[in-house]
Predicted model as a PDB file, atoms N, CA, C, CB and O in Angstrom, pLDDT in the B-factor column:
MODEL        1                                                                  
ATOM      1  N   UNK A   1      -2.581 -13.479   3.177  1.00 88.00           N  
ATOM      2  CA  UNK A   1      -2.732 -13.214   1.765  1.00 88.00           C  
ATOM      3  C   UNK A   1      -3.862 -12.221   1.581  1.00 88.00           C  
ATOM      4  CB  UNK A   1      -2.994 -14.514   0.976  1.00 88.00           C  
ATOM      5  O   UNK A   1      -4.958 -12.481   2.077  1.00 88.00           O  
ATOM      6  N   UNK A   2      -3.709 -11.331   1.039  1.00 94.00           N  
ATOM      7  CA  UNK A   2      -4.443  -9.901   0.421  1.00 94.00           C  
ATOM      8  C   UNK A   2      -4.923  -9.928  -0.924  1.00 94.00           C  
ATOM      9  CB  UNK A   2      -3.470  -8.673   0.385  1.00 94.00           C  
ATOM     10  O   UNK A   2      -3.969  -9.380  -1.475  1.00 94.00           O  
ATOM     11  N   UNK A   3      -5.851 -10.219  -1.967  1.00 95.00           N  
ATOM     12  CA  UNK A   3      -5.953 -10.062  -2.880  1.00 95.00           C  
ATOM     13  C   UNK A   3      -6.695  -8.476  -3.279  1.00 95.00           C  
ATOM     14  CB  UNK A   3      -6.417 -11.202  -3.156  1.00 95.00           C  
ATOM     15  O   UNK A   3      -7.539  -7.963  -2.544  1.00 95.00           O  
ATOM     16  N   UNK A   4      -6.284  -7.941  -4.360  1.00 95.00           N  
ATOM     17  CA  UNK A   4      -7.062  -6.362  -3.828  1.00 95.00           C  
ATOM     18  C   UNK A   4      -8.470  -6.535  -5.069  1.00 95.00           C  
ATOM     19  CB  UNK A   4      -5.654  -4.373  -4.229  1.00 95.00           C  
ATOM     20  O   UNK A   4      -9.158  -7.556  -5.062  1.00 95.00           O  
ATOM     21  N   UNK A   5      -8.725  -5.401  -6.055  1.00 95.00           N  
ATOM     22  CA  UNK A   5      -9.872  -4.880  -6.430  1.00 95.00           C  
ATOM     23  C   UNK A   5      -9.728  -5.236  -8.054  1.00 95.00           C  
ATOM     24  CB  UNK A   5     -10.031  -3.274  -5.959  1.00 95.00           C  
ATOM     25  O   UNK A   5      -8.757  -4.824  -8.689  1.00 95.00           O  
ATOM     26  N   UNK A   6     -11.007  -6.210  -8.805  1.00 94.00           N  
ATOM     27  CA  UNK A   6     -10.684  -5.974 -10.591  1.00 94.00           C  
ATOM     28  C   UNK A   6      -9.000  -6.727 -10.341  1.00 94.00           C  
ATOM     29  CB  UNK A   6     -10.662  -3.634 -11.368  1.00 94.00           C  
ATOM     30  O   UNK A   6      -8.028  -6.038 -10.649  1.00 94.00           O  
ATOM     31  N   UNK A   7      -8.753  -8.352  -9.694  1.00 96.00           N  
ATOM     32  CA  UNK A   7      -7.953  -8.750 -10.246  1.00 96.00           C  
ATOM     33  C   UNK A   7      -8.047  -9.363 -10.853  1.00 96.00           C  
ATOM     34  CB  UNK A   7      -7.391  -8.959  -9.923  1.00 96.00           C  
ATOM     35  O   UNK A   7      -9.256  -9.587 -10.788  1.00 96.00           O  
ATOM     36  N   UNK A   8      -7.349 -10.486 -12.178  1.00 95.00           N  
ATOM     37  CA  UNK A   8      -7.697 -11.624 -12.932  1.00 95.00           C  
ATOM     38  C   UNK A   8      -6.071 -12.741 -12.297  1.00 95.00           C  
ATOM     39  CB  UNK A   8      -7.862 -11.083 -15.008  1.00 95.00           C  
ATOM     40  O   UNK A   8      -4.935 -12.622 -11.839  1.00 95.00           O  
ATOM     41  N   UNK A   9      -7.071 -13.734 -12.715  1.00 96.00           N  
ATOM     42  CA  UNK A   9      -6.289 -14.353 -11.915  1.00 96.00           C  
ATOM     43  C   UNK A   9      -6.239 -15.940 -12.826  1.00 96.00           C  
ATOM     44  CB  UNK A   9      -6.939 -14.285 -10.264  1.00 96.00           C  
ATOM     45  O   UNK A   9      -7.185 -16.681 -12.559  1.00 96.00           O  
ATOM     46  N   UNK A  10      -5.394 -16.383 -13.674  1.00 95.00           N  
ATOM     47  CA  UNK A  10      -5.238 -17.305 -14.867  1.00 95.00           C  
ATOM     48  C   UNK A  10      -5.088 -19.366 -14.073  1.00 95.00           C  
ATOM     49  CB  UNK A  10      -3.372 -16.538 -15.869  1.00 95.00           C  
ATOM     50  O   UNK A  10      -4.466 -19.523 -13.022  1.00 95.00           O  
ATOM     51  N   UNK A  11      -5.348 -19.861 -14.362  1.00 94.00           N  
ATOM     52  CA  UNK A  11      -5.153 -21.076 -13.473  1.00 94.00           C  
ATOM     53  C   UNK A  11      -4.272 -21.762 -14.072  1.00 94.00           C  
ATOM     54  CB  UNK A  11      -6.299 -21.919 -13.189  1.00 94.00           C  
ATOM     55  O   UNK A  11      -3.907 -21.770 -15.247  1.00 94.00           O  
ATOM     56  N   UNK A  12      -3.810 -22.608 -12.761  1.00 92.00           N  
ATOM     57  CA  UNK A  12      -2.969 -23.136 -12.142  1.00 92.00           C  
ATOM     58  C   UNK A  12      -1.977 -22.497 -11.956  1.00 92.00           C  
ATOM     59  CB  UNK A  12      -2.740 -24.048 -12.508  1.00 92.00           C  
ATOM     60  O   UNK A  12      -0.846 -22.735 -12.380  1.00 92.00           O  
ATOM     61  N   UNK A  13      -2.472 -21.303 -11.052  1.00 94.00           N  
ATOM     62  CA  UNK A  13      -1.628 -20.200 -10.454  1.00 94.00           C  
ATOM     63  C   UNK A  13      -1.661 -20.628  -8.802  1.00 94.00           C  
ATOM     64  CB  UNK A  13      -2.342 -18.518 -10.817  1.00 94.00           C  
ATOM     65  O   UNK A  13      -2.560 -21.249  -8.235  1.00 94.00           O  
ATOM     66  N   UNK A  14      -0.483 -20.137  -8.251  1.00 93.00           N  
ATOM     67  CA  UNK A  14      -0.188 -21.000  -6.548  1.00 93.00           C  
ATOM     68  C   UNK A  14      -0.021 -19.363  -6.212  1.00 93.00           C  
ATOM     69  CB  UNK A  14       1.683 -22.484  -6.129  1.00 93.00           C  
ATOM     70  O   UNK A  14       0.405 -18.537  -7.019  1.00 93.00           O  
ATOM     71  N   UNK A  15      -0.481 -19.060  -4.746  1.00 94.00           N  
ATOM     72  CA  UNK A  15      -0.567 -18.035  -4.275  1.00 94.00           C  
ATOM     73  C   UNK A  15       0.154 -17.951  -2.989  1.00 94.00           C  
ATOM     74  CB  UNK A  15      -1.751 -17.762  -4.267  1.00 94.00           C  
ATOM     75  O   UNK A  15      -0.717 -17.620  -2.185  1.00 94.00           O  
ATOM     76  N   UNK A  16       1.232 -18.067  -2.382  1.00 94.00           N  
ATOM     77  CA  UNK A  16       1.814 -18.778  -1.275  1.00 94.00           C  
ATOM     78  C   UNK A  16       1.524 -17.260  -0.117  1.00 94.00           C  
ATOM     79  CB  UNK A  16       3.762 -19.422  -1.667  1.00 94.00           C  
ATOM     80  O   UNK A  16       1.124 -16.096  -0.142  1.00 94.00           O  
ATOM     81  N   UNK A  17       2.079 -18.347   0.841  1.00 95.00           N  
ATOM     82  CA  UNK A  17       1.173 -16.903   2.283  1.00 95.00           C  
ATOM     83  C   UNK A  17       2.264 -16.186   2.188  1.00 95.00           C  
ATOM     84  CB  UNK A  17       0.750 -17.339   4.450  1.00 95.00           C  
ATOM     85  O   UNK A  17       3.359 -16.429   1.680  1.00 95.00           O  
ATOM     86  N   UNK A  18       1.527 -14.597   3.140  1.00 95.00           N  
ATOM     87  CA  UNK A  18       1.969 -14.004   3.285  1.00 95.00           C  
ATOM     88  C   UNK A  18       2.271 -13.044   2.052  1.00 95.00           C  
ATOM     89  CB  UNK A  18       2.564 -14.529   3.890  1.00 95.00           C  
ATOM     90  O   UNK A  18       3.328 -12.418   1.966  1.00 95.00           O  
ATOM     91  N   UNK A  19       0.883 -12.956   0.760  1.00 96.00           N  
ATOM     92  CA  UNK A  19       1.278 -12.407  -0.249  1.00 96.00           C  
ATOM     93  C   UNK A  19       0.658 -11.004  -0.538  1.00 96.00           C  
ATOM     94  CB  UNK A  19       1.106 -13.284  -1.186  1.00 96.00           C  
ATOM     95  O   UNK A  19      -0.497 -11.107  -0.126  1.00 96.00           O  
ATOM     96  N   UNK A  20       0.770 -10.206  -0.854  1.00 97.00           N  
ATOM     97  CA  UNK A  20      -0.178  -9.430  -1.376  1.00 97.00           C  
ATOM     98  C   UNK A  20      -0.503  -8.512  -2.932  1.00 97.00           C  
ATOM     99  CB  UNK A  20      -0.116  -8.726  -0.470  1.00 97.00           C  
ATOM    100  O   UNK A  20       0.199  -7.530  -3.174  1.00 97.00           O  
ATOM    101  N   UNK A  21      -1.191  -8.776  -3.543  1.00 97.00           N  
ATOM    102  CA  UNK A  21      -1.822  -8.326  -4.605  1.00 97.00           C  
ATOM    103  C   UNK A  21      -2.604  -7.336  -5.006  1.00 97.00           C  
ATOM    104  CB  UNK A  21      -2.265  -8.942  -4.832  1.00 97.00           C  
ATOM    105  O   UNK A  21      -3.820  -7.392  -4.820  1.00 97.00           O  
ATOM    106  N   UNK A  22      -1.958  -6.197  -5.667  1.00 95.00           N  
ATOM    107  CA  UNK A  22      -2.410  -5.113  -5.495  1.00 95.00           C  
ATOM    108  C   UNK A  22      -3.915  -5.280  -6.092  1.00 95.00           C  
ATOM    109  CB  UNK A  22      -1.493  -4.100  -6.069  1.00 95.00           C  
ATOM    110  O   UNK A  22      -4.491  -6.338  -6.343  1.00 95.00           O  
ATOM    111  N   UNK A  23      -4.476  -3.726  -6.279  1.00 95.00           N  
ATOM    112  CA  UNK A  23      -5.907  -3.738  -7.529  1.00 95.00           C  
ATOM    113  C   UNK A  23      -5.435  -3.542  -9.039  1.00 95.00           C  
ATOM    114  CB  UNK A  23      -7.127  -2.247  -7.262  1.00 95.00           C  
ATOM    115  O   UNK A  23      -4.468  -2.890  -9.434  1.00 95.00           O  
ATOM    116  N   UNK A  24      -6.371  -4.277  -9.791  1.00 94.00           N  
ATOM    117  CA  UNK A  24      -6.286  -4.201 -11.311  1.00 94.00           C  
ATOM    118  C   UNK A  24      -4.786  -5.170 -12.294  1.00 94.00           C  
ATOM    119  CB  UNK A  24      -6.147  -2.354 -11.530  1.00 94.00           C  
ATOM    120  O   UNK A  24      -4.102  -5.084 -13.314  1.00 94.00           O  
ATOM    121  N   UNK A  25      -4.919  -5.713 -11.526  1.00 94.00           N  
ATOM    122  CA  UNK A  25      -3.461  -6.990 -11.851  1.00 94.00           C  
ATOM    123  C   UNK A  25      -4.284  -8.344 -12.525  1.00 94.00           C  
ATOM    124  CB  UNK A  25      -2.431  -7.712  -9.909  1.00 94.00           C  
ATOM    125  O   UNK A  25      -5.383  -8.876 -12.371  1.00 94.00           O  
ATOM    126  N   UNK A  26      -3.227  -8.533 -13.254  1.00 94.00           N  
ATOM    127  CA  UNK A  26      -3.478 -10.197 -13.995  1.00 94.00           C  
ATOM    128  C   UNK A  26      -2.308 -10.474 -13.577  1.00 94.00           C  
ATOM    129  CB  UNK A  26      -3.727 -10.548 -15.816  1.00 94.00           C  
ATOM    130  O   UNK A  26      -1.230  -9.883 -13.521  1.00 94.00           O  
ATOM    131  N   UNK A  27      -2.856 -11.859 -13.183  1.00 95.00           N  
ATOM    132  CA  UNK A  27      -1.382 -12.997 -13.079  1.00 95.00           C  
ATOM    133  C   UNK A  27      -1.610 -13.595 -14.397  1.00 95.00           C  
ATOM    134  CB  UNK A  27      -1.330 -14.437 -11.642  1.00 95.00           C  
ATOM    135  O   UNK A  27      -2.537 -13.273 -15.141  1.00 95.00           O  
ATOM    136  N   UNK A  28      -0.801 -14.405 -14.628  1.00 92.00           N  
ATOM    137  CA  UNK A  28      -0.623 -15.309 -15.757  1.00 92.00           C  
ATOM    138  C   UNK A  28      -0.946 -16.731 -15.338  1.00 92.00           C  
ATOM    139  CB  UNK A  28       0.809 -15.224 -16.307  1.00 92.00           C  
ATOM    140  O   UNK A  28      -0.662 -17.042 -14.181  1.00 92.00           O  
ATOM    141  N   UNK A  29      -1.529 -17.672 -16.168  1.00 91.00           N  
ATOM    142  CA  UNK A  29      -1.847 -18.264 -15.799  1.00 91.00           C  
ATOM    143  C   UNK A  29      -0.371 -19.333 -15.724  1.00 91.00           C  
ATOM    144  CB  UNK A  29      -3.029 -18.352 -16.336  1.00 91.00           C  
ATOM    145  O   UNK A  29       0.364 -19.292 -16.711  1.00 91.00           O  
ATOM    146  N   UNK A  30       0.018 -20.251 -14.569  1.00 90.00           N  
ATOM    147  CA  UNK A  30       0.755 -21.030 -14.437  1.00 90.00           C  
ATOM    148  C   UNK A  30       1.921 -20.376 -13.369  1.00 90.00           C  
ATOM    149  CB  UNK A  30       1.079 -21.458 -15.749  1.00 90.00           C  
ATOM    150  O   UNK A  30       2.884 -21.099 -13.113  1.00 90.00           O  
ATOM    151  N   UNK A  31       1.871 -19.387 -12.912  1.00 91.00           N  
ATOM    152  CA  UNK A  31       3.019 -18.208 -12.122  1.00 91.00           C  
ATOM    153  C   UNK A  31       2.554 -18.898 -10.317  1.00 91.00           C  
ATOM    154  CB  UNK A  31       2.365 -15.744 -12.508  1.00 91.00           C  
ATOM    155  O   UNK A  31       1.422 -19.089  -9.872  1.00 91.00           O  
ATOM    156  N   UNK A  32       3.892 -19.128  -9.634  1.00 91.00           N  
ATOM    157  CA  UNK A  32       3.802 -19.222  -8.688  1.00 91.00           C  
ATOM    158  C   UNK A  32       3.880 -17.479  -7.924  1.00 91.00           C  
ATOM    159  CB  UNK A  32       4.713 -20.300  -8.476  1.00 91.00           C  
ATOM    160  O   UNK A  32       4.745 -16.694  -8.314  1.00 91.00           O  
ATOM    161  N   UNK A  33       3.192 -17.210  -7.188  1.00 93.00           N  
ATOM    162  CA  UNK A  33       3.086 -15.738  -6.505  1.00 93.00           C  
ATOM    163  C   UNK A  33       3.411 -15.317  -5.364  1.00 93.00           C  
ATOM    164  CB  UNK A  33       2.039 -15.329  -6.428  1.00 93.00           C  
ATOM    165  O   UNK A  33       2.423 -15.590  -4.682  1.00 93.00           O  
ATOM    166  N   UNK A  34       4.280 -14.746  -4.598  1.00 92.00           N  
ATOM    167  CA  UNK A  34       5.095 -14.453  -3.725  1.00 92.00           C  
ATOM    168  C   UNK A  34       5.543 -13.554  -3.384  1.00 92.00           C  
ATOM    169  CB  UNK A  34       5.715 -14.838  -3.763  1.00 92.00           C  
ATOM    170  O   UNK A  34       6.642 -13.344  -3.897  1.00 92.00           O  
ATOM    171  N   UNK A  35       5.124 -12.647  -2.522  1.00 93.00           N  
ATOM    172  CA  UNK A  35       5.570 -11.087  -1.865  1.00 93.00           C  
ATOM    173  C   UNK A  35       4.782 -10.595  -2.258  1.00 93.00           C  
ATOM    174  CB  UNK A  35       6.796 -10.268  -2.123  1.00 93.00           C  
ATOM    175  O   UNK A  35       3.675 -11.116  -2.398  1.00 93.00           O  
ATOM    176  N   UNK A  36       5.095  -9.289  -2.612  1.00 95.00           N  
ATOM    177  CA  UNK A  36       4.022  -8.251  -2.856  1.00 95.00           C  
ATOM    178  C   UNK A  36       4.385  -8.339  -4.315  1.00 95.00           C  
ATOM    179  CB  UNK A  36       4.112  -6.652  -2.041  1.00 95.00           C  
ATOM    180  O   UNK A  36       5.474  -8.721  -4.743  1.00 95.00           O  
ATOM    181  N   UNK A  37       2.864  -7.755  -5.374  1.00 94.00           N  
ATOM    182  CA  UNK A  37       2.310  -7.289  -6.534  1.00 94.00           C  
ATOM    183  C   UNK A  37       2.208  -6.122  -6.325  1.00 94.00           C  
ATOM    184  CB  UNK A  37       1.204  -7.793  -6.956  1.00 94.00           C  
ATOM    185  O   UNK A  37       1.953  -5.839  -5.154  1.00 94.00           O  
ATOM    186  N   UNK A  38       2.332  -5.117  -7.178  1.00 93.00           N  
ATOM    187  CA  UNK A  38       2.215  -3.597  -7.015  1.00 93.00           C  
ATOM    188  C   UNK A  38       0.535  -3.775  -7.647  1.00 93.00           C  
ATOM    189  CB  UNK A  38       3.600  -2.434  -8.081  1.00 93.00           C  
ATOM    190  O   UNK A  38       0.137  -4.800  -8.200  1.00 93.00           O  
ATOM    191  N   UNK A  39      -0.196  -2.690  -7.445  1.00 94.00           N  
ATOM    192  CA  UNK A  39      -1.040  -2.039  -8.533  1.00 94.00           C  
ATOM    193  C   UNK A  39      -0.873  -1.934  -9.716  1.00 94.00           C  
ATOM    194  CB  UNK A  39      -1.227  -1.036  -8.395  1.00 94.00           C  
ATOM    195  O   UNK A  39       0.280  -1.574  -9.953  1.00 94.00           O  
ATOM    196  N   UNK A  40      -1.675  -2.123 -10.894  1.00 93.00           N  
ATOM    197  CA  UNK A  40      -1.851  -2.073 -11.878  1.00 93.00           C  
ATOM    198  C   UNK A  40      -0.627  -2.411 -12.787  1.00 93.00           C  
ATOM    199  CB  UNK A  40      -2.393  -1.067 -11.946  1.00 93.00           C  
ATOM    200  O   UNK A  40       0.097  -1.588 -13.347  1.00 93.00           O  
ATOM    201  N   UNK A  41      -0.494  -4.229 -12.847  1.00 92.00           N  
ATOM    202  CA  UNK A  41       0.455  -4.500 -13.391  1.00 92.00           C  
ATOM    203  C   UNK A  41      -0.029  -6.310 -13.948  1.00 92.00           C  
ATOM    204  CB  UNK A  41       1.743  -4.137 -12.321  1.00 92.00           C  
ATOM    205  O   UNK A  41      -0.882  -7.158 -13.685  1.00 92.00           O  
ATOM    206  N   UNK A  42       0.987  -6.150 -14.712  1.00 91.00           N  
ATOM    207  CA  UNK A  42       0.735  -7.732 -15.279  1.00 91.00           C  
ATOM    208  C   UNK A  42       2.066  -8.733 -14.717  1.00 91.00           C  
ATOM    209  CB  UNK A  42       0.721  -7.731 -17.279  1.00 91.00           C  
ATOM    210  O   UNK A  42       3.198  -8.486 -15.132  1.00 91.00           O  
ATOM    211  N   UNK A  43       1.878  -9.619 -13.962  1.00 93.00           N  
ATOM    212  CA  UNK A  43       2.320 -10.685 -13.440  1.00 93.00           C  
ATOM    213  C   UNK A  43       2.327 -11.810 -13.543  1.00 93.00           C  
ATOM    214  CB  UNK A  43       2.160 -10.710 -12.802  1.00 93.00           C  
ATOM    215  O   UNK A  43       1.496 -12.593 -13.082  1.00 93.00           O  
ATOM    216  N   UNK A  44       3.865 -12.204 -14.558  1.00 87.00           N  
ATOM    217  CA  UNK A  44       4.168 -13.396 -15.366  1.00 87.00           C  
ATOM    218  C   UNK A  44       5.314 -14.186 -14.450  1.00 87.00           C  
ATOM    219  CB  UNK A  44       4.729 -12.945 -16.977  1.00 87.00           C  
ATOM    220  O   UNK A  44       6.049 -13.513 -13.726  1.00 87.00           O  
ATOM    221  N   UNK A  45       5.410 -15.280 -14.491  1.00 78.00           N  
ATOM    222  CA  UNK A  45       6.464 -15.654 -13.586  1.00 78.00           C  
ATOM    223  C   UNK A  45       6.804 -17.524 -14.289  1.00 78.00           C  
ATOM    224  CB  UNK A  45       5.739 -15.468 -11.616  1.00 78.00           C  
ATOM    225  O   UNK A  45       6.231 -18.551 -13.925  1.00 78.00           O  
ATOM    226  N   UNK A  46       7.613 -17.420 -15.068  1.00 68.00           N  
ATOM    227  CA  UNK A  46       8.277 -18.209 -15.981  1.00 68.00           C  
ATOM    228  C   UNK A  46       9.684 -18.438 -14.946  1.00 68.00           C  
ATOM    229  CB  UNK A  46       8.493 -17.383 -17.618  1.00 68.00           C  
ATOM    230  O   UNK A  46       9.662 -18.868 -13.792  1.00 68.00           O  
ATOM    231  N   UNK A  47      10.678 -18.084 -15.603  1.00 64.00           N  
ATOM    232  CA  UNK A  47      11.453 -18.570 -14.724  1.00 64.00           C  
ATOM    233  C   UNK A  47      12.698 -17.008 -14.036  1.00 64.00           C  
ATOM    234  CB  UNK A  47      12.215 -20.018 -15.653  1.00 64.00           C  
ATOM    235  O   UNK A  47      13.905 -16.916 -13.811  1.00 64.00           O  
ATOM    236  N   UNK A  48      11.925 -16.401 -13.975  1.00 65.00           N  
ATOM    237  CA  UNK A  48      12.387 -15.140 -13.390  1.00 65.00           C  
ATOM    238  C   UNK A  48      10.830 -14.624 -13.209  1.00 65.00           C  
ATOM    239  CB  UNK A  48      13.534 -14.124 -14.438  1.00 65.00           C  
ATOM    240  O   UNK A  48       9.815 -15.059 -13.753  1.00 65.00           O  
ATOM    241  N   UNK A  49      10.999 -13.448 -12.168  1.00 64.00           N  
ATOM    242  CA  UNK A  49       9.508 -12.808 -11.817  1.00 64.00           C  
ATOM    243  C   UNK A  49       9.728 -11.499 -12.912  1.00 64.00           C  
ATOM    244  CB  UNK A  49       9.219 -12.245  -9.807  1.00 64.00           C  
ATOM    245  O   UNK A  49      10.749 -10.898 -13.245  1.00 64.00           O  
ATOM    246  N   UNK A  50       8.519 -11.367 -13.249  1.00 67.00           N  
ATOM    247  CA  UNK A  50       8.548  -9.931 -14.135  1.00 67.00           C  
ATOM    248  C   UNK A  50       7.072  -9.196 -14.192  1.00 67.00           C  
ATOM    249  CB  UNK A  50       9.031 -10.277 -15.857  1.00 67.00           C  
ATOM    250  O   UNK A  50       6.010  -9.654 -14.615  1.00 67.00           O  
ATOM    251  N   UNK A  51       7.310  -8.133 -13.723  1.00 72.00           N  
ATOM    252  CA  UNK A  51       6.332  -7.024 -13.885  1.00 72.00           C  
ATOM    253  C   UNK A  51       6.017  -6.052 -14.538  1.00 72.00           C  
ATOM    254  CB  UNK A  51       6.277  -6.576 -13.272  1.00 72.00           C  
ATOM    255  O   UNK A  51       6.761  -5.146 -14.165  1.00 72.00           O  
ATOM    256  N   UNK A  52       5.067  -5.540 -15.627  1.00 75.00           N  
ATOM    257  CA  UNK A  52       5.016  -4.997 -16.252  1.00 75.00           C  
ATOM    258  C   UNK A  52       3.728  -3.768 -15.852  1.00 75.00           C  
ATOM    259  CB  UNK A  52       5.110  -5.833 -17.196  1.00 75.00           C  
ATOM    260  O   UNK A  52       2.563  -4.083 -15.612  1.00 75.00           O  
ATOM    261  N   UNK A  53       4.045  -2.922 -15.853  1.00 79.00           N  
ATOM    262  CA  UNK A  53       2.730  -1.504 -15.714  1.00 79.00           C  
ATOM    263  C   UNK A  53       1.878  -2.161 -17.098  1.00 79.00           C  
ATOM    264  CB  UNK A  53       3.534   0.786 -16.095  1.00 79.00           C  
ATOM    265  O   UNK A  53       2.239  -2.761 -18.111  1.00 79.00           O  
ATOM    266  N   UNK A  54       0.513  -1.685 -16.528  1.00 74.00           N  
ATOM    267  CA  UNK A  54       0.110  -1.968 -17.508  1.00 74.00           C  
ATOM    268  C   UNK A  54      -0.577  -0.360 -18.108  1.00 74.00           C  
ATOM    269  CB  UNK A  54      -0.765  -3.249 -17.248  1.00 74.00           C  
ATOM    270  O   UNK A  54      -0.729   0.506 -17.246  1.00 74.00           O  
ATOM    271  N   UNK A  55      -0.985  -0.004 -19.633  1.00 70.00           N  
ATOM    272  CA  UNK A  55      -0.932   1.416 -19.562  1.00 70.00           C  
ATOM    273  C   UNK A  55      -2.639   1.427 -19.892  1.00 70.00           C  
ATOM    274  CB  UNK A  55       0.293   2.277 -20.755  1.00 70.00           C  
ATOM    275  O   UNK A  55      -3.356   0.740 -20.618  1.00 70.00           O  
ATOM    276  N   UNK A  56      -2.858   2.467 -19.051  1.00 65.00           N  
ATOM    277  CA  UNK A  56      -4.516   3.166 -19.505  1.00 65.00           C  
ATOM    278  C   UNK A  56      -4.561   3.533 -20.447  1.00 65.00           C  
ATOM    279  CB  UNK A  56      -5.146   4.263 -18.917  1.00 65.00           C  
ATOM    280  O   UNK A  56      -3.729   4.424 -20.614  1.00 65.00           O  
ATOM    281  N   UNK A  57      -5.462   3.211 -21.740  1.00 61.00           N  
ATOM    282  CA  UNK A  57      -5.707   4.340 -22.754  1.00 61.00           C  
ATOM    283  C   UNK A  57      -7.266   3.873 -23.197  1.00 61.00           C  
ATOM    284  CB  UNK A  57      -4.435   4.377 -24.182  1.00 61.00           C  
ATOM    285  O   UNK A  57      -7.526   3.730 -24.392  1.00 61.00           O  
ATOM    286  N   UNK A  58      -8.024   3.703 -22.424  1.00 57.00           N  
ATOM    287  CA  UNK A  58      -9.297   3.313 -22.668  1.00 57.00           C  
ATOM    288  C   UNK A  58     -10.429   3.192 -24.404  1.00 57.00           C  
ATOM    289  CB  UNK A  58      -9.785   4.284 -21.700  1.00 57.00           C  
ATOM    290  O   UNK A  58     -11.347   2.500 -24.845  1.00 57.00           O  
ATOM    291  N   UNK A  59      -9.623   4.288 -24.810  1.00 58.00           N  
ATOM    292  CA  UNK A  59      -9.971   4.533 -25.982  1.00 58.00           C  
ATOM    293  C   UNK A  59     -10.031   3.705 -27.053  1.00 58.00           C  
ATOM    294  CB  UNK A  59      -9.417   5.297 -26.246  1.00 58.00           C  
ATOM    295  O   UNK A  59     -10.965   3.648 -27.853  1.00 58.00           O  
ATOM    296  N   UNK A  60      -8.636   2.804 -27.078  1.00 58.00           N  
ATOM    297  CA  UNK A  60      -8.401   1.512 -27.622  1.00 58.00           C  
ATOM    298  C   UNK A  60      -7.491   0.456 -26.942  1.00 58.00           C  
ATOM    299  CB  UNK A  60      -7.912   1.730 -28.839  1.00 58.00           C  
ATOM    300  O   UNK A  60      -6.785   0.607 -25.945  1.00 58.00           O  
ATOM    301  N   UNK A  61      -7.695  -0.816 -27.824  1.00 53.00           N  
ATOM    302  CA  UNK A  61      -7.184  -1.856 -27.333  1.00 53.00           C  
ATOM    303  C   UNK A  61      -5.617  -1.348 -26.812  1.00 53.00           C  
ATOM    304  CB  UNK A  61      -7.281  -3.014 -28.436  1.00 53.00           C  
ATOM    305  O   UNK A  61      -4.847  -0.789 -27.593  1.00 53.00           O  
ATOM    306  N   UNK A  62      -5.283  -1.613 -25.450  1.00 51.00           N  
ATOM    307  CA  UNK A  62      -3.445  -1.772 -25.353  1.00 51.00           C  
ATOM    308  C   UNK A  62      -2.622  -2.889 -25.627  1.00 51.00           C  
ATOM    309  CB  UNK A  62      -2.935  -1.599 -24.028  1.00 51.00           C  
ATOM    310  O   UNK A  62      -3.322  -3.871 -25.383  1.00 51.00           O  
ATOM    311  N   UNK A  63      -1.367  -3.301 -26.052  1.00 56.00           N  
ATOM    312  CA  UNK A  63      -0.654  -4.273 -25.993  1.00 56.00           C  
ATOM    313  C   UNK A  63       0.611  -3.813 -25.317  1.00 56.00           C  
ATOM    314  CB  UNK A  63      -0.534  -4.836 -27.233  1.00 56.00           C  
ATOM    315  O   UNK A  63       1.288  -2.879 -25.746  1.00 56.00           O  
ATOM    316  N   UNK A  64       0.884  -4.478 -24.291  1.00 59.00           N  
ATOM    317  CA  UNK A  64       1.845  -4.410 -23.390  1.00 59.00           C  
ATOM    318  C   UNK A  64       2.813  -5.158 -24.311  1.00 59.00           C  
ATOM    319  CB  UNK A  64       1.510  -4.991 -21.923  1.00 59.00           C  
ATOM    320  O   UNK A  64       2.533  -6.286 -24.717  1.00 59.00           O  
ATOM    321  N   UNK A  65       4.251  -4.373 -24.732  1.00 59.00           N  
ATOM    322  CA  UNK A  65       5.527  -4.785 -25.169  1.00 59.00           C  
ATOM    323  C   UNK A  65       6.555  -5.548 -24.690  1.00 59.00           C  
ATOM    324  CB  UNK A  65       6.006  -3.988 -25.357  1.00 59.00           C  
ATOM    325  O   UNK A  65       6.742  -5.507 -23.474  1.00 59.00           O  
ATOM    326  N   UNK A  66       7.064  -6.039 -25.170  1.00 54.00           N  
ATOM    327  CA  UNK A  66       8.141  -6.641 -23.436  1.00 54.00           C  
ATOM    328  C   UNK A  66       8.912  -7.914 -24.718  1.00 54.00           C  
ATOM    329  CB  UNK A  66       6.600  -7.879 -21.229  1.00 54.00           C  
ATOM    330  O   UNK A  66       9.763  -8.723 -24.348  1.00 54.00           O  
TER     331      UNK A  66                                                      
ENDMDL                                                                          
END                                                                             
């Protein structure tokens, strides 16, 4: 298991081996985690896995759509 750089990480989140997690990712809290996470993404895992980019705009708050 790899966790990378600036991740957040929500609890009672399970991280199973052999995983890896890119930099700048949130899991959600309650998501079992498995394979690879790309970079800079948000990682929810309800009852399908889903990944979302998350977008830079430093300037102001973002809200990821979905």
């Amino acid at each position: 298991m790899t966790i990378g750089e600036n991740v957040w990480i929500g609890s009672n989140v399970v991280i199973l081996r052999d995983t890896h997690i890119g930099d700048n990712v949130v899991i959600a809290a309650g998501s079992v985690v498995k394979g690879n996470v790309p970079s800079n993404t948000i990682y929810l895992n309800k009852r399908e896995i889903d990944t979302r980019p998350i977008q830079h705009d430093y300037n102001r708050l973002v809200k990821v759509q979905g």
